[in-house]
C-alpha positions as CSV (number, residue, x, y, z in Angstrom):
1,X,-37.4,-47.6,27.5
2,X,-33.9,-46.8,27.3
3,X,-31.7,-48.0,24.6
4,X,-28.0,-48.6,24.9
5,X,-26.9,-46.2,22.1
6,X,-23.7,-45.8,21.1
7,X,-21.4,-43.1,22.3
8,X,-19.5,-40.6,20.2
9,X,-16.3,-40.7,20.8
10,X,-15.5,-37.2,20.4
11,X,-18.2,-35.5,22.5
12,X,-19.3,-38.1,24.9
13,X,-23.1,-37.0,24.0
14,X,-25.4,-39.6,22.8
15,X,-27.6,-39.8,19.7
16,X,-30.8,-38.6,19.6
17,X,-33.2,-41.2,18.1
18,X,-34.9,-39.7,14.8
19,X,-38.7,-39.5,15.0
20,X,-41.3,-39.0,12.3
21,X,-43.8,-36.1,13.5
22,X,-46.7,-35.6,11.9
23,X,-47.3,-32.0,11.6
24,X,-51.4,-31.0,11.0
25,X,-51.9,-27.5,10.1
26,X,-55.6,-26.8,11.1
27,X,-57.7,-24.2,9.2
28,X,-58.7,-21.0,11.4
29,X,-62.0,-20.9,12.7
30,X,-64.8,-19.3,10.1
31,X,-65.9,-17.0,12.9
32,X,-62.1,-16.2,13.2
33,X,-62.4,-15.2,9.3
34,X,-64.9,-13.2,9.7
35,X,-64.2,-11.3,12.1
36,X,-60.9,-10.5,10.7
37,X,-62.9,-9.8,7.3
38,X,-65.3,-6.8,9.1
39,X,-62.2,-5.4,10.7
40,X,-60.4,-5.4,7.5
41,X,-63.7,-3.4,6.2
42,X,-63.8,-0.9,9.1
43,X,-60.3,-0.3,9.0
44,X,-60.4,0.2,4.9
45,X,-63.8,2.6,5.6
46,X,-61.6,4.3,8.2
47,X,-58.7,5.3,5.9
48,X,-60.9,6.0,3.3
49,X,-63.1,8.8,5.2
50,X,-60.5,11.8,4.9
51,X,-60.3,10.8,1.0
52,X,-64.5,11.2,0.9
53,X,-65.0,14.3,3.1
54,X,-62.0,16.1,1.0
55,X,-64.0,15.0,-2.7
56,X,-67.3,16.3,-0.5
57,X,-65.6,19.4,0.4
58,X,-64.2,19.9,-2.9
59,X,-67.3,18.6,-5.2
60,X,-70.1,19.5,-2.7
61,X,-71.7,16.6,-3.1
62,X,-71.3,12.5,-3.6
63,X,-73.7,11.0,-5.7
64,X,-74.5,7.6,-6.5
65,X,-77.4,7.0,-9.4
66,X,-80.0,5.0,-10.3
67,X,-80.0,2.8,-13.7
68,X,-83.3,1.6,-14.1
69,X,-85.6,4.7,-13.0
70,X,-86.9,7.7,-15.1
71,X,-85.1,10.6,-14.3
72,X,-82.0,9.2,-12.5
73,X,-81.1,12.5,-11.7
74,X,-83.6,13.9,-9.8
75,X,-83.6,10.4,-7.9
76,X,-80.1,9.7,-6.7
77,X,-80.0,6.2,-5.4
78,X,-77.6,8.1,-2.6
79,X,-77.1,11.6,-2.6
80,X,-74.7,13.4,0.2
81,X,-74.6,17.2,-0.2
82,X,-72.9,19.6,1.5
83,X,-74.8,23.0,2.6
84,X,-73.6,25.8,2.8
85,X,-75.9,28.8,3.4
86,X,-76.1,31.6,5.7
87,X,-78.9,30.4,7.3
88,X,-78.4,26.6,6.8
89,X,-75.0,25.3,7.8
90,X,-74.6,21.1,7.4
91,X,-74.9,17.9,5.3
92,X,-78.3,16.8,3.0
93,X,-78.7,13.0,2.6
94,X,-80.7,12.4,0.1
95,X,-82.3,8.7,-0.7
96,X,-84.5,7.1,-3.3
97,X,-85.9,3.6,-4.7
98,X,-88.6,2.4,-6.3
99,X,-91.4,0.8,-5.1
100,X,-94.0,-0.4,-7.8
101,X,-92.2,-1.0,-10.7
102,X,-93.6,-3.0,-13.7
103,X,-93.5,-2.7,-17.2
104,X,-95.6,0.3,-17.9
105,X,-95.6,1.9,-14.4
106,X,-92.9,2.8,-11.6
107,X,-93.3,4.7,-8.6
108,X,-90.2,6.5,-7.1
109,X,-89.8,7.5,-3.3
110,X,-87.8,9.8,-2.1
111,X,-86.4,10.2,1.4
112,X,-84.5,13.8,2.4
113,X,-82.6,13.6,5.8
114,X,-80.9,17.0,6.6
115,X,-78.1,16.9,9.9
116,X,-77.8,20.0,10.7
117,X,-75.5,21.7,12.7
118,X,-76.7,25.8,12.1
119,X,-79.9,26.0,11.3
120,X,-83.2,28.6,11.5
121,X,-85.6,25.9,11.8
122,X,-86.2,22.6,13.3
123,X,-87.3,19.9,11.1
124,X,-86.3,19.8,7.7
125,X,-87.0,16.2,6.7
126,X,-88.8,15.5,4.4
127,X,-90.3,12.3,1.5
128,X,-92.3,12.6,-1.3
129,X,-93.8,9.7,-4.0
130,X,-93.3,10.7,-8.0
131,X,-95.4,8.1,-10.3
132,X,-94.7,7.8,-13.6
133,X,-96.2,5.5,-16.5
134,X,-95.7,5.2,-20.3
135,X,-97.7,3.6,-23.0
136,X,-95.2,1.1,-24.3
137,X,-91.8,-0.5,-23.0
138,X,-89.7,1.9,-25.5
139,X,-91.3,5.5,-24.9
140,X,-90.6,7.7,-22.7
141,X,-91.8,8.1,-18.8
142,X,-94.4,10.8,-18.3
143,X,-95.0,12.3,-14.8
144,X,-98.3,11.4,-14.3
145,X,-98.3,12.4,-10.1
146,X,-96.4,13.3,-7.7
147,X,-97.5,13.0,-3.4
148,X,-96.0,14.4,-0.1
149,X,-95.4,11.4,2.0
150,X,-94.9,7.3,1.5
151,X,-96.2,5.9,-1.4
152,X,-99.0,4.1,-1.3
153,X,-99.1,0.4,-2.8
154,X,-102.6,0.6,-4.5
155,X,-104.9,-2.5,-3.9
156,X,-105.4,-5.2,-6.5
């Protein structure tokens, strides 16, 4: 399909018939996007970890509470506490949540994880269940027992 076109005189060249493209830009793949989105998170947590191990250095601890629990501060949501004993040399992670929670009652576990890296003894790990209860939705919680172990779901 070859046109006679005319010749420019100056250049002897010919012209280049114009042509509509039609350009489609095509979104990226979701797996694409996500994948970019968890690197951009690991890469972030990356930066971040000299930031976190300087305020655990300088603090001694990093804690993250609890709203909604009596006595948020003997049950961190996340607790990461830095030991640094004679005999006992490494990092405390401490964990909590509740487990039967209603209106009058709540029951709290706890979860300690030690990672050790000088230590006298061998396993330091230990959980425990605090149960508390009050007698209407405004007064205060009242420790009413606490167990070594899971807590139990009592049957209905």
């Amino acid at each position: 399909m070859s046109e006679n076109l005319p010749l420019d005189n100056e250049n002897n060249t010919e012209e280049t018939p114009q042509t509509d493209e039609i350009v489609v830009a095509t979104k990226p793949h979701p797996v694409k996007r996500l994948g970019c989105g968890i690197l951009l998170v690991a890469w972030f947590t990356l930066l971040m970890t000299p930031c976190m191990l300087f305020y655990l250095a300088s603090n001694g601890e990093i804690r993250i509470w609890h709203s909604d629990i009596p006595e948020p501060d003997a049950h961190p949501r996340v607790l990461v506490e830095l030991i640094t004993e004679i005999d006992y040399r490494g990092l405390q992670l401490t964990r909590s949540f509740p487990v039967n929670a209603s209106e009058s009652a709540v029951c709290v576990q706890t979860d300690v994880s030690f990672f050790l890296w000088h230590s006298i003894e061998e396993n330091l790990d230990s959980s425990y269940c605090d149960c508390y209860q009050r007698d209407e939705d405004n007064s205060d919680w009242l420790l009413n027992e606490t167990t070594i172990g899971v807590c139990t779901v009592p049957s209905s």
